[in-house]
C-alpha positions as CSV (number, residue, x, y, z in Angstrom):
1,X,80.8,113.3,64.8
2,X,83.8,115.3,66.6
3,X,86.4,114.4,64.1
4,X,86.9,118.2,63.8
5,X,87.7,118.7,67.5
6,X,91.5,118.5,66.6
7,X,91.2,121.1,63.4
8,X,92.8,124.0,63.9
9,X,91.2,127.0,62.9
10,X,92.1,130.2,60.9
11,X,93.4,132.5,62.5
12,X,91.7,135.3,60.1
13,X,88.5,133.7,60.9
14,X,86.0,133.6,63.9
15,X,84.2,130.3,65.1
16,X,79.9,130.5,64.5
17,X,80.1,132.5,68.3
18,X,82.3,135.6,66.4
19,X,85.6,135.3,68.4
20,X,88.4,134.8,66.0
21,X,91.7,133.1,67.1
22,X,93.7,135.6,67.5
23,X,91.8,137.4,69.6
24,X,91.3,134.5,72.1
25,X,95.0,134.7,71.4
26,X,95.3,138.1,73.2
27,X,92.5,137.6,75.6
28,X,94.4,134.6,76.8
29,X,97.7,136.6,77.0
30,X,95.9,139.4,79.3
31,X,94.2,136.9,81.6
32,X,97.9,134.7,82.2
33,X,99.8,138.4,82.5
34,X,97.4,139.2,85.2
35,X,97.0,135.3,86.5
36,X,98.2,136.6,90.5
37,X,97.1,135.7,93.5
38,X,96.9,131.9,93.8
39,X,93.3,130.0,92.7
40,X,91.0,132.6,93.9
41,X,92.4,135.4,92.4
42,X,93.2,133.7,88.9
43,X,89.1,132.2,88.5
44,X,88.6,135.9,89.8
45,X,90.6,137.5,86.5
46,X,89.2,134.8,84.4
47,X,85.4,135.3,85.1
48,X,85.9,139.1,85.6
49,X,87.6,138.7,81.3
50,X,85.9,135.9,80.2
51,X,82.1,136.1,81.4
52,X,81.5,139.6,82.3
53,X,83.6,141.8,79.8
54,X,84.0,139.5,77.0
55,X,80.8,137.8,77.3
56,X,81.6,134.1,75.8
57,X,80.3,132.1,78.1
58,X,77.3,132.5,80.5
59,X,77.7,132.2,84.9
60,X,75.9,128.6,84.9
61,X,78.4,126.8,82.4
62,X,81.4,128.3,83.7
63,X,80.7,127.3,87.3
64,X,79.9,124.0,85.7
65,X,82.9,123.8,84.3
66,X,85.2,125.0,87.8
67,X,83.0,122.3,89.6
68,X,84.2,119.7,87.4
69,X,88.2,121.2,87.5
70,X,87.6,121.0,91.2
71,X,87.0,117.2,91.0
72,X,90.1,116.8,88.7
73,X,94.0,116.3,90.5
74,X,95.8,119.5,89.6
75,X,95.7,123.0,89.2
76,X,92.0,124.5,88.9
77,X,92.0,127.6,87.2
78,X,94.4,126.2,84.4
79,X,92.7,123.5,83.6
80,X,89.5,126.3,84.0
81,X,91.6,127.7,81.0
82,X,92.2,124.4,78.9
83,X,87.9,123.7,78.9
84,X,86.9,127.5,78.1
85,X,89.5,127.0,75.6
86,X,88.5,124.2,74.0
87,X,85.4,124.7,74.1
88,X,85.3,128.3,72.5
89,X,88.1,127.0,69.4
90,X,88.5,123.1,69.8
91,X,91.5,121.7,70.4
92,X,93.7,124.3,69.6
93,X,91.7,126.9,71.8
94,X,92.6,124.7,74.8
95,X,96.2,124.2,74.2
96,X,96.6,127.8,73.6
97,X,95.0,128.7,76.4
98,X,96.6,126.1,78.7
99,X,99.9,126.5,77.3
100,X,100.0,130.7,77.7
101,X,98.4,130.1,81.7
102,X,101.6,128.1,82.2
103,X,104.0,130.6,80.2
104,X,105.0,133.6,82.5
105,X,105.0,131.8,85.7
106,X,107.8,129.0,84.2
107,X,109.8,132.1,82.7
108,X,109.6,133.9,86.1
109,X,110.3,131.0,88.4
110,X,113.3,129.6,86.3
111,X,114.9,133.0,86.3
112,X,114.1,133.4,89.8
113,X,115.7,129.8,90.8
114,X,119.0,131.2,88.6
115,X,119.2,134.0,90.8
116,X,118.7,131.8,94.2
117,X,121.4,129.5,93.0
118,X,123.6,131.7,92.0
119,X,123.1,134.5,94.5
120,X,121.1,133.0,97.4
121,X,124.1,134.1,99.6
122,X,124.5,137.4,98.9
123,X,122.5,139.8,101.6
124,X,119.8,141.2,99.7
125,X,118.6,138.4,98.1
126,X,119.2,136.3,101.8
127,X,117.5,138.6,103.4
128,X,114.6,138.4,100.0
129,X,113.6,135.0,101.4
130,X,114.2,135.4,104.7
131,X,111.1,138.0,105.0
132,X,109.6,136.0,101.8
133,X,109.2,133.1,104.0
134,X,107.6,134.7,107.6
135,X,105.0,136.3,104.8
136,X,104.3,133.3,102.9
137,X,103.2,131.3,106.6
138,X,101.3,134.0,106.9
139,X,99.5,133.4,103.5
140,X,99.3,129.6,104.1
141,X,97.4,129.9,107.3
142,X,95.2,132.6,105.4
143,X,94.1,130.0,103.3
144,X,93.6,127.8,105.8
145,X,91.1,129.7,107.3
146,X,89.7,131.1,103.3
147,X,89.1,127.4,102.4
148,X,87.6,126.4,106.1
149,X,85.4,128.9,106.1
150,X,83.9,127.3,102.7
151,X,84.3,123.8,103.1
152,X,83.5,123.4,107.1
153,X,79.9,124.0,107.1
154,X,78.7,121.2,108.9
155,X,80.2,118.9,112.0
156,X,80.7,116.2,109.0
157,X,82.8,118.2,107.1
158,X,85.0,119.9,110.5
159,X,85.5,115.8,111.5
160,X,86.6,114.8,107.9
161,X,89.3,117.9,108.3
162,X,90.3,117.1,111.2
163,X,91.0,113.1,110.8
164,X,93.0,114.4,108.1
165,X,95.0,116.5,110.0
166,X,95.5,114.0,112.3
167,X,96.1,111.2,109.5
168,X,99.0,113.4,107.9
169,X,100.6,115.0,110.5
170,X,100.5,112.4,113.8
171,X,100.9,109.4,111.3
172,X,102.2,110.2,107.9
173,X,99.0,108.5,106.3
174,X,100.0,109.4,102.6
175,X,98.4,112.2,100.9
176,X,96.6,110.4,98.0
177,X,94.9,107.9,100.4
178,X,93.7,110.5,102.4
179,X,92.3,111.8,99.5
180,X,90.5,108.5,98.2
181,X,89.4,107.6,101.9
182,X,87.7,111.3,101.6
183,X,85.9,110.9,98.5
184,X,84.4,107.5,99.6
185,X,83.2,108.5,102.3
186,X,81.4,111.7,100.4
187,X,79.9,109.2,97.8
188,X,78.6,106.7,100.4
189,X,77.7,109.5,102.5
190,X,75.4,111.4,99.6
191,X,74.3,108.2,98.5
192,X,73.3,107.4,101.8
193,X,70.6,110.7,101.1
194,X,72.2,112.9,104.5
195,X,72.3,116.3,104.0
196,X,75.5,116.8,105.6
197,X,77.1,116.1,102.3
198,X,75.0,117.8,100.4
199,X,77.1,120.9,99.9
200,X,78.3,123.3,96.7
201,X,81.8,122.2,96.3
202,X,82.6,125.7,97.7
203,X,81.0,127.8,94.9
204,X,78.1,130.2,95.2
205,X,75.3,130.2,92.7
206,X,75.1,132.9,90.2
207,X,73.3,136.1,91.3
208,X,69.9,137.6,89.5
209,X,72.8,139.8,87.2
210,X,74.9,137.2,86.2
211,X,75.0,136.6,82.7
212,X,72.6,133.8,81.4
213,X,74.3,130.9,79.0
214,X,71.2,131.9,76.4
215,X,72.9,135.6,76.4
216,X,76.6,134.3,75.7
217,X,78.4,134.6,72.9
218,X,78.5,130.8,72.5
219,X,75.4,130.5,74.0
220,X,73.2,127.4,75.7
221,X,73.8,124.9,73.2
222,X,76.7,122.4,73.2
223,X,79.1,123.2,70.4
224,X,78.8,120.0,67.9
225,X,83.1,119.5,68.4
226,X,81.9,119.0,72.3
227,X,79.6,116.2,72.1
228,X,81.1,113.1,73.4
229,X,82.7,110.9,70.8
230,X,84.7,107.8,71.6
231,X,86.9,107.5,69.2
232,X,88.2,111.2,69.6
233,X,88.8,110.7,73.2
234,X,90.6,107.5,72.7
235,X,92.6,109.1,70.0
236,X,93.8,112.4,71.9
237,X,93.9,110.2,75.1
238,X,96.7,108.2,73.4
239,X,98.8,111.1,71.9
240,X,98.6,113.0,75.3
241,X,99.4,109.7,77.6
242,X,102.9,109.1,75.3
243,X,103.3,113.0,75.0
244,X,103.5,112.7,79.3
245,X,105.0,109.6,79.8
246,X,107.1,108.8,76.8
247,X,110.1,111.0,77.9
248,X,109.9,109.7,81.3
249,X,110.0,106.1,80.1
250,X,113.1,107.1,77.5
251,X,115.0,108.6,80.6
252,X,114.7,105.8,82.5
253,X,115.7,103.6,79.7
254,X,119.1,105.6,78.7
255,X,119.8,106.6,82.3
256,X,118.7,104.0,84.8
257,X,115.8,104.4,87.9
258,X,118.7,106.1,90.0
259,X,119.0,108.9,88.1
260,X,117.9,112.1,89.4
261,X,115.7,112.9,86.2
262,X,114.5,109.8,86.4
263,X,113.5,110.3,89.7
264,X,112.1,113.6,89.1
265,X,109.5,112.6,86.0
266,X,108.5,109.6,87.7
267,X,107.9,111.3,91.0
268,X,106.1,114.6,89.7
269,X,104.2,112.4,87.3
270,X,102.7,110.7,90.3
271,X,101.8,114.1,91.9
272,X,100.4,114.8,88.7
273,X,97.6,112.4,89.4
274,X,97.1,113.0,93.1
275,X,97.1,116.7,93.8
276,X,93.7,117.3,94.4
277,X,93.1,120.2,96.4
278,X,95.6,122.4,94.8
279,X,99.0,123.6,95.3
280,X,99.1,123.7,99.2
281,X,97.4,120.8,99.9
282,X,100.4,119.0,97.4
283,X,102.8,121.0,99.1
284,X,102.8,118.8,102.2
285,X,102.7,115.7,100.6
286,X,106.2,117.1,97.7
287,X,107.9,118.4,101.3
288,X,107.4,115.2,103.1
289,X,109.1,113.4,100.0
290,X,111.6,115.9,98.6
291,X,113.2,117.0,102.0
292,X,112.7,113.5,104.3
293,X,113.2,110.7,101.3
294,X,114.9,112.1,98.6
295,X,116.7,115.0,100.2
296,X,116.5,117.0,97.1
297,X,116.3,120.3,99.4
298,X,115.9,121.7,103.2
299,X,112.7,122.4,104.5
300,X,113.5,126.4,104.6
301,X,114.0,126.6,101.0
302,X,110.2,125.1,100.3
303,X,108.9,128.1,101.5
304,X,111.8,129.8,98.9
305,X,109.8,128.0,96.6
306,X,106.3,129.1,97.6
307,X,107.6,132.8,98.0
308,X,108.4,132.3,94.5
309,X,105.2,131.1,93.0
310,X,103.1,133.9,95.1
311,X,104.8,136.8,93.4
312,X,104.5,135.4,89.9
313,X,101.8,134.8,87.6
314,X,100.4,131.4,86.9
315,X,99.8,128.2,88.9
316,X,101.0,127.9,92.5
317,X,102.0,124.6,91.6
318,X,105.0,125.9,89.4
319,X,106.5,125.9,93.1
320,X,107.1,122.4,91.9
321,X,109.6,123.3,89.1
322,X,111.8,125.2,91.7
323,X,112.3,121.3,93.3
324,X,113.1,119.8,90.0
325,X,115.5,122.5,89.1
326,X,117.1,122.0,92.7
327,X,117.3,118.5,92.8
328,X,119.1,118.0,89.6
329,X,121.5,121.7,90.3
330,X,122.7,119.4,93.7
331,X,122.8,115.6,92.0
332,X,123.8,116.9,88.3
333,X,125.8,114.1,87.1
334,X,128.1,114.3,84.2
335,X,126.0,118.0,83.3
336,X,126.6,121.5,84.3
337,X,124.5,121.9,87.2
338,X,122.9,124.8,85.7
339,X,122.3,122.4,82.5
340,X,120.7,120.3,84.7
341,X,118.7,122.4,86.7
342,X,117.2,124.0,83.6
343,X,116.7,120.5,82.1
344,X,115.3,119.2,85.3
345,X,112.7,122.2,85.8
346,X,111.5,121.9,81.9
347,X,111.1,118.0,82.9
348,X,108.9,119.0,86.4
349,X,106.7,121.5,84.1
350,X,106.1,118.9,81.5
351,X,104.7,115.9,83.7
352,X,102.9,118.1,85.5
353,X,100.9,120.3,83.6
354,X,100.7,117.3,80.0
355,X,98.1,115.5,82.4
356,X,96.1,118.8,83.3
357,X,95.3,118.9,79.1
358,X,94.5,114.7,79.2
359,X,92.1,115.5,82.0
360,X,90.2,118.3,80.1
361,X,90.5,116.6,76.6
362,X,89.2,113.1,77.7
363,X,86.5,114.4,80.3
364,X,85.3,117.4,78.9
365,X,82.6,116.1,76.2
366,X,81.5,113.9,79.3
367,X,81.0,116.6,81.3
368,X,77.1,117.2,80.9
369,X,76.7,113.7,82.7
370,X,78.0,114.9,85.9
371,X,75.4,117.5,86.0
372,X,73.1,117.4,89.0
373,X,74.9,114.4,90.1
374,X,74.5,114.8,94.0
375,X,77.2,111.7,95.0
376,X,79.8,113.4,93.0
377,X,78.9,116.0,94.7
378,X,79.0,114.7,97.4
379,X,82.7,113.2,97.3
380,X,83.8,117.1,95.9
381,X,82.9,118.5,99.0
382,X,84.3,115.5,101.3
383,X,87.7,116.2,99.5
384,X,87.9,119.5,99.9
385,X,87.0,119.2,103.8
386,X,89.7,117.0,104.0
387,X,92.1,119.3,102.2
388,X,91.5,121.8,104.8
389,X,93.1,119.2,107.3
390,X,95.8,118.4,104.8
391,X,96.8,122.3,104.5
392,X,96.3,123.0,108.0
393,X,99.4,120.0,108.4
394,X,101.7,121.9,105.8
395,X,101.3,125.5,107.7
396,X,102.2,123.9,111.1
397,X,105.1,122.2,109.2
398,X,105.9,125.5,107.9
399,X,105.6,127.1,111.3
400,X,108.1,124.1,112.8
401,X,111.1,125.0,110.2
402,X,111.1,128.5,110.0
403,X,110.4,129.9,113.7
404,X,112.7,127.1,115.0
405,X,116.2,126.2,114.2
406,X,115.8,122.6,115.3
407,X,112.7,119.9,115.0
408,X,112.9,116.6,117.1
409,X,110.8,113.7,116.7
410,X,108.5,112.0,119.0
411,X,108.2,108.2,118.0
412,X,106.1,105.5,119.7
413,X,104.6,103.0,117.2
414,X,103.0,104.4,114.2
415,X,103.0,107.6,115.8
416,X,105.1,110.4,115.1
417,X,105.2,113.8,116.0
418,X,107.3,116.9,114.9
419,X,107.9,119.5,118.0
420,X,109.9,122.2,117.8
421,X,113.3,122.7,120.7
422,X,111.7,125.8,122.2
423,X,115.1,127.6,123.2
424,X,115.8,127.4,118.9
425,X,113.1,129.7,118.4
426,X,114.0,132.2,115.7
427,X,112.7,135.7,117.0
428,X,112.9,137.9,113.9
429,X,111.2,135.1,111.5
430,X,108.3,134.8,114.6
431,X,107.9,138.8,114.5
432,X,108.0,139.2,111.0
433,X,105.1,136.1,110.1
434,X,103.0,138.1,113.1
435,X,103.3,141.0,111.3
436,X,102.6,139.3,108.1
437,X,99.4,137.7,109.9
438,X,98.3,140.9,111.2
439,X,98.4,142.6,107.9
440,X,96.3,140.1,106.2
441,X,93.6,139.4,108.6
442,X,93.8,142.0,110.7
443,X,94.4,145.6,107.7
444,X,92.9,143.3,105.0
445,X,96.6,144.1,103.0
446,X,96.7,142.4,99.3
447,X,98.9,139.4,99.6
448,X,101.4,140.7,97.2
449,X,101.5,143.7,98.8
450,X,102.1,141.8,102.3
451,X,105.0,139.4,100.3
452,X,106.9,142.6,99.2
453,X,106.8,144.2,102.5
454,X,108.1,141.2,104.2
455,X,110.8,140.6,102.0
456,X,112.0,144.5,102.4
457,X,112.2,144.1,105.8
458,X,113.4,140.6,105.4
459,X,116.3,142.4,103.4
460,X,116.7,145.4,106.3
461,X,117.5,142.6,108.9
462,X,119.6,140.5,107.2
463,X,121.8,143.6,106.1
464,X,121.7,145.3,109.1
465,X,122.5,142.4,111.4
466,X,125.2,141.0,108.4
């Protein structure tokens, strides 16, 4: 049975592995405080906490366990958080550890969207995001190449990327077909038995020192609250569905589907189920909406965004509350626009991160099935190829709007092309992302280190040439 999967435990007491609550309490604290440096770095901090100081779980279940995130739309090394969670103290240890993954970046980025509302046209902070955005093209086309470099290991995977790139940027094929046009053609393809989507999903094997499940504080076994049980799922499926859609639904009903916070849930609950590949890879799919359909904000001020999300802790997909909390500061109706804003980013947080625990909670105990399971496998890897593609399409984007003043477009039939007026180039935003560039691939510079260099100089410009 798993009807005790939703107990919460004592605090005072430890579960049969010997970690109490309260100190996954403060070992969750220490890993969100020090949650930096997009997906890499935050599975980095996790396993570097979790598996090789702490010692709860061994190498072979947590890579299980980021293989499956990896399948799952959102952020990674949250949900990461939300399974190690829950399965270490039930329920509650995945809420807590979701929940406090979430925390610092929401508090940083709302009080970071205050001052850019407020402030955005004073000098310094101008010339903040003026050398926060050359630095963060930089960092998109860094990962670009960080992700390639995994997922391109065969001419199957390098075509899959590049139809993509093609699909997105030449055509405007939406994002989420991309996506399930992708994983198809992995399934089919592993099914098919070729080895050219027989990949790893982008994740080593552990090495001879890694720390064995058997040697793990919870050990090999399968807790008894993480055995599959229907009725469980069902249950916490329910409560978490009308937990994420249930104030969407109320807005829409009291307000209308013109609203902007209408707008906002309903649109960020679909990303929600569609960002696969991470925060960059959604990026290009929110910009093409936001700024072209909804015209919730420029094209510049996405990178604002993304500048944001780099320098704090937690998800790169908090970049997504920054276009909540815009969209309703511009379009707030009878509210302040502060009121709004604040309202509007608390909304964007909500439907996006509620799913990320529905995911964990209804899949988890399921999890062991996937095991071994080379056409899931299969349609992992053909995603993330295609991501590449999709990624690649968001740093030329990026390129277009912030080295040039002004974008035409090329039209003829379905096809249609973004090119930049070459006499509109922007020289100091071109030397400043070369610089940026040069840092990262060339000196091997941190990326945080890279993002606060830019936006110094940024600032020098801008005051200088004010």
């Amino acid at each position: 049975m798993n009807d005790g999967a939703a107990t919460l435990p004592d605090p005072a007491t430890a579960e049969g592995h010997g970690v109490s609550f309260g100190e996954a309490l403060r070992v969750w604290a220490r890993v969100a405080a020090l949650s930096f440096g997009g997906p890499a770095g935050q599975i980095a901090v996790m396993h570097r906490i979790v598996v090789d100081e702490k010692r709860w779980i061994g190498e072979k279940r947590f890579l299980h366990a980021l293989n499956y995130c990896m399948l799952l739309p959102g952020p990674e090394a949250q949900q990461l958080a939300v399974y190690i969670g829950w399965l270490m103290h039930r329920t509650a240890g995945g809420l807590l550890a979701g929940l406090l993954f979430i925390l610092p970046g929401f508090l940083s980025i709302l009080a970071l969207s205050y001052v850019y509302v407020l402030f955005g046209d004073a000098g310094v902070v101008e010339g903040l995001f003026f050398g926060l955005k050359a630095a963060v093209l930089a960092v998109v086309v860094q990962a670009v190449f960080r992700i390639g470099s995994r997922a391109l290991v065969n001419p199957a995977m390098i075509l899959l990327a590049a139809a993509a790139f093609v699909a997105i940027f030449a055509f405007k094929v939406p994002f989420p077909l991309i996506i399930v046009v992708a994983a198809i053609v992995g399934y089919l393809g592993s099914r098919s038995g070729s080895r050219l989507f027989r990949t790893a999903g982008g994740h080593a094997g552990a090495g001879a020192n890694a720390l064995k499940d058997e040697e793990s504080l919870l050990g090999e076994a399968t807790p008894a609250h993480a055995r599959p049980h229907l009725v469980w799922s069902l249950k916490i499926s329910a409560a978490l569905l009308c937990l994420w859609l249930g104030p969407v639904a109320t807005i829409w009903f009291f307000a209308g589907g013109n609203d902007v916070f209408t707008q906002v849930g309903a649109f960020f609950s679909k990303m929600a189920v569609v960002t696969f590949g991470g925060a960059y890879a959604a990026l290009a799919y929110v910009a093409q909406e936001a700024v072209q359909h909804y015209g919730w904000l420029r094209p510049g001020e996405m990178l604002d965004g993304l500048g944001m999300a780099e320098t704090t802790p937690g998800p790169l997909i908090m970049v997504l509350q920054f276009v909540g909390f815009l969209a309703a500061y511009r379009d707030p109706g009878g509210l302040d626009p502060l009121v709004a804003a604040t309202f509007a980013a608390i909304l964007t947080t909500w439907v996006t991160f509620v799913p990320c625990f529905l995911w964990i909670f209804l899949g988890a105990p399921f999890i062991e099935k996937l095991r071994g399971n080379a056409a899931l496998s299969g349609a992992l890897s053909a995603i993330t190829a295609a991501v590449v593609g999709v990624i690649l399409n968001l740093a030329v984007w990026f390129a277009l709007h912030t080295l040039f003043g002004e974008v035409t477009v090329l039209a003829a039939g379905p096809l249609r092309l973004e090119v930049p007026v070459p006499s509109t180039l922007i020289l100091p935003s071109a030397l400043l992302a070369a610089a940026a560039a040069y840092a990262l691939f060339r000196l091997k510079a941190s990326v945080l280190l890279t993002l606060a260099l830019s936006a110094l100089a940024g600032m020098a410009w801008i005051l200088a040439t004010g």
